[in-house]
N, C-alpha and C positions, 0 to 999 in steps of 0.2 A: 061197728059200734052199736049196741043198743039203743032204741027207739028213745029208753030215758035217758040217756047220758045225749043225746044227740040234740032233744029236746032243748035239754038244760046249756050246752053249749049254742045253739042259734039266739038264746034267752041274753047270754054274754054277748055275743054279738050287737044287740038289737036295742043300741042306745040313740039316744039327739045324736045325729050328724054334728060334726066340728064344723062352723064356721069355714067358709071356703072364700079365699081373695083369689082372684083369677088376673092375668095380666101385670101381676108387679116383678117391677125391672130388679134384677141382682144388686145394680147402682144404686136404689132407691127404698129401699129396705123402711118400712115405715114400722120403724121399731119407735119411738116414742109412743105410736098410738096402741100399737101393742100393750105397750106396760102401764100405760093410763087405763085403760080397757081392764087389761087383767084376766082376760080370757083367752083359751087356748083358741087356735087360728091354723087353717092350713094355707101357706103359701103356694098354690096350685102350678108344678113346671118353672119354680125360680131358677131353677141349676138344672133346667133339662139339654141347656145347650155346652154342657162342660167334660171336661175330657172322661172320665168312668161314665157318665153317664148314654155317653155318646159308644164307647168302646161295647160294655154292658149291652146295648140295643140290639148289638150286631151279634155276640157270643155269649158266654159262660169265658169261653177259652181266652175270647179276644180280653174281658177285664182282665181276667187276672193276667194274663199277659203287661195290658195297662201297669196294674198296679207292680208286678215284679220290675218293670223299669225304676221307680223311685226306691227300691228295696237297699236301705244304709245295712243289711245284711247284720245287725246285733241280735241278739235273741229277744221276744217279745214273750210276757205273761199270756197262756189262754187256759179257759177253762176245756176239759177234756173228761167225757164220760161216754161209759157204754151205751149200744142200743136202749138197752132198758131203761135210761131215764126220759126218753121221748124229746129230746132234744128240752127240758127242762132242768134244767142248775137248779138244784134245789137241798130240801134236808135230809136225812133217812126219818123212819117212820117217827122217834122219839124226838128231834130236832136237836140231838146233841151234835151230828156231825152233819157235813154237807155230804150230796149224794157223785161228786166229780172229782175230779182232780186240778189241781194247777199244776200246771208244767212251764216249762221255758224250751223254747227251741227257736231258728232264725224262723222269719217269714215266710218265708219260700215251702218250708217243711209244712207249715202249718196249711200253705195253700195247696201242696201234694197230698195232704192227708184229705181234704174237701173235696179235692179235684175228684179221687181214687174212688168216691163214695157216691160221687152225685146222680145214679141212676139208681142208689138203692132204696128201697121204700124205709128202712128203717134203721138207717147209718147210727154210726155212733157222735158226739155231738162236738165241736170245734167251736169255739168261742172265743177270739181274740175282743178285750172289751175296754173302751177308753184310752184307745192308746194313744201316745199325741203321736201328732203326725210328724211335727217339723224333727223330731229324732229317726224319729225309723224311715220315715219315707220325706226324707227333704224335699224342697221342689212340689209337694204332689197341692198342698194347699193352694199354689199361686193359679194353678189348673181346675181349681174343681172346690172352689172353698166361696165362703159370703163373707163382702167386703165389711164385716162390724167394725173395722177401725174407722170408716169415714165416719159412725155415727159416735165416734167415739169413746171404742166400745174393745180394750184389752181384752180378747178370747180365744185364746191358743185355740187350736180345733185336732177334736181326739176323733180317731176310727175306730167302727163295729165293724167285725169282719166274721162270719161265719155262713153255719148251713141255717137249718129250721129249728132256732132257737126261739125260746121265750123267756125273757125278760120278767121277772115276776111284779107283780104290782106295788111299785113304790115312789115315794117324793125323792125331790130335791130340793137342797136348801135354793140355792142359785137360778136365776132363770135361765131357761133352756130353749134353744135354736135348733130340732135337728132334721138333717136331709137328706132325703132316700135317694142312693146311687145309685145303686144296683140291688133286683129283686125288689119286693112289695113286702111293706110290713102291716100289720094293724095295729092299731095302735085303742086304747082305752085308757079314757080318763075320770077319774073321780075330783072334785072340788074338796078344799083339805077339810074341813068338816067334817067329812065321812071316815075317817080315822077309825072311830068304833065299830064300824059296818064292817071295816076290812079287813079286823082278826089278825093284827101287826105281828108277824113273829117275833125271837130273839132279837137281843144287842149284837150276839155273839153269840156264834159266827155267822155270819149272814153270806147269802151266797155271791154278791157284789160290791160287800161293803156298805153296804145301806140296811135298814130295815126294809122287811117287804110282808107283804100277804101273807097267810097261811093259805088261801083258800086258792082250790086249783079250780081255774077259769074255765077249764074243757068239760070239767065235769064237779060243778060246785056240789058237796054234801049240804043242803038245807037242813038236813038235820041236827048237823057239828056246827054248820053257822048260819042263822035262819035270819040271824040281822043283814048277811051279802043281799037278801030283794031288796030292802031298804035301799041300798049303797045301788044295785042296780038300776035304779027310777031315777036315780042321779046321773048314770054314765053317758060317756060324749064318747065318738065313735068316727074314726077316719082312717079310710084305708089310701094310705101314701104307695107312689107306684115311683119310678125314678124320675128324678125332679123334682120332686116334691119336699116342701118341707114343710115343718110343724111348730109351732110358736106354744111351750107349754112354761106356765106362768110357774114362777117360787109355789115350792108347796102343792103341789098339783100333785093327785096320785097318778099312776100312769102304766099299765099294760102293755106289753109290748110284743109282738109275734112275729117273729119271720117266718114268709108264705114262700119260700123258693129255696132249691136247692144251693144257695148260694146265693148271700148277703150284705152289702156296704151300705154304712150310715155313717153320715161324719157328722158331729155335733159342737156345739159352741156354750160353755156354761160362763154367765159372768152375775153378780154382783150389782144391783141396782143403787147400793149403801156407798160408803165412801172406802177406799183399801184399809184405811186404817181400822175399822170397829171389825171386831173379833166375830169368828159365825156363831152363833147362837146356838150351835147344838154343845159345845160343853160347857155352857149353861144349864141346858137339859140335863146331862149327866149332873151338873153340879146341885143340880135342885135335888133330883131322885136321891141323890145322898144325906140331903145336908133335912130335904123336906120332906118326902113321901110320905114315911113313918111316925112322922109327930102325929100324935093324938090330934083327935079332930079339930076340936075347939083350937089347937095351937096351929092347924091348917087353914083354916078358917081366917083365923087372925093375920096369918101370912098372906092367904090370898089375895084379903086388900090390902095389904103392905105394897106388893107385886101390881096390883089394880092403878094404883094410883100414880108410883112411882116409875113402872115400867110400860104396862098396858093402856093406860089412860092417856088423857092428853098430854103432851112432851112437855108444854110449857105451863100447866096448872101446879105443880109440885113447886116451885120457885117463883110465882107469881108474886107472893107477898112478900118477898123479900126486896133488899138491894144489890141489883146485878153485879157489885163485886162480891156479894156474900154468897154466892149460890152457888160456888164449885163444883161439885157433880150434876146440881141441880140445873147445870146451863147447860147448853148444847156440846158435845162431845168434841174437839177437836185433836187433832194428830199428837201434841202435845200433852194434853190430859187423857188422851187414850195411852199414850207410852210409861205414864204416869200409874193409870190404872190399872197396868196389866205390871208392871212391876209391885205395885201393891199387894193385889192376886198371886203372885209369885212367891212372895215372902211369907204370905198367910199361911200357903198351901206348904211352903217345907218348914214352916215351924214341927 
């Protein structure tokens, strides 16, 4: 690699360290303090004592060995591309299309085609991404999974399963739990604020369903995006090795690299809101339609519309009123949520 490309990639590297908890028990998950906190957090060897993890230490062979015992043997979504995208899912050069493929094939295939590669310096790239676990691999959660229900806490857990991928820099709405099994990943974070620094590509198509970055971490062009330093003096920085897990808050940008020829991260997304209120991203879309476009002054005028009624304090919009007169204006519950989204319904297919 070039002396500047080489440069600029230890520069991505070379954020705050993440916050490091050492010693906390799988039982004891001090997830409340987490999300009062609000900051991303490494749980140091929470799940180093569980079955991949343990398999994983000893082989390559011995995991996936591991992992083909729980195989429910249906075919599973992966991303699949040539050597030449460098184990990056991504766009071609114009961002009209993505640079891999989806495919479907059972488990098994997917871990033959990994297996077949893993001494080549420049394999082509396997990416099984979010998958749940309790369909494809039954059984494998009660062995190698964190207990969230004690805290009360409904979160299916999905697996990452591949070679030396990377994950491109993007949020989540939901907050995120996730734990390195097998292989070491690095992981970078930005605070959602930096949204502008990070050069957001398309809605559509996106290479994982998300928006993510335009700007390639190994080798950023300062030139095409000279606001990424900015976003840089911001970033948080942890390399998860197995056991390890990572506490990354709603909204958090996030980077992600697999360092090994072979991959497993199992993750937990849930929900800090009540099940009933709607996620807030096709709101987003709904604004860009309904708001973007209006001439200024008429965005303007909307923004404190939105300021007051939605961003602002929850309970100033209906203050002066009489608590049976505030309908919308009260706190949302199950009821006037089923209300409100059938409203929205009707609106929408007029």
């Amino acid at each position: 690699m070039p002396p500047r490309c080489q440069a600029r990639t230890d520069a991505v590297a070379e954020g705050t360290p993440i916050r490091i908890l050492e010693g906390i028990r799988a039982d004891a998950l001090p997830l409340e303090m987490l999300l009062a906190e609000g900051e991303p957090v490494v749980l140091k060897g929470i799940a180093r004592e569980t079955g991949l993890v343990q398999a994983g230490a000893h082989s390559v062979h011995d995991a996936m060995t591991y992992l083909r015992r729980f195989d429910a043997g249906m075919p599973v979504q992966y991303s699949f591309g040539g050597p030449g995208i460098a184990g990056r899912p991504f766009y071609s050069e114009d961002f009209t299309r993505l640079n891999f493929e989806v495919r479907r094939a059972p488990l098994a295939e997917v871990l033959d085609g990994i297996a077949d590669h893993l001494e080549d310096p420049h394999p082509p790239t396997y990416y099984v991404a979010s998958l749940l676990v309790e369909r494809a691999l039954p059984g494998f959660a009660q062995d190698n999974g964190l207990p969230l229900a004690a805290n009360g806490i409904d979160a299916p857990a999905s697996i990452w399963i591949g070679n030396r991928v990377v994950a491109s820099c993007h949020f989540d709405a939901p907050q995120n739990l996730a734990c390195c099994l097998v292989g070491s990943r690095r992981f970078t974070l930005f605070p959602p604020e930096q949204i502008d620094n990070l050069y957001p590509g398309p809605f559509d198509p996106t290479p994982g369903g998300q928006v993510v970055s335009t700007v390639d971490f190994e080798a950023p062009d300062f030139d095409r995006h000279p606001r990424f330093r900015d976003a840089l003096a911001t970033a948080r920085t942890a390399l998860l090795e197995p056991g390890d897990a990572i506490f990354i808050p709603s909204m958090w940008w996030h980077h992600v690299r697999s360092l090994a020829p072979f991959n497993v991260l199992l993750n937990y997304w849930w929900r800090s809101s009540p099940a009933f209120l709607s996620s807030p991203l096709p709101a987003l879309h709904h604004a860009m339609w309904t708001l973007r476009d209006l001439p200024a002054r008429e965005k303007q005028a909307w923004a404190k519309l939105f300021e007051y009624y939605v961003f602002g304090d929850a309970g100033q919009a209906g203050a002066h009123l009489p608590e049976q007169a505030r309908d919308l204006l009260a706190p949302i519950d199950e009821t006037q949520a089923r209300r409100i989204r059938a409203m929205l319904l009707n609106r929408l297919n007029r």
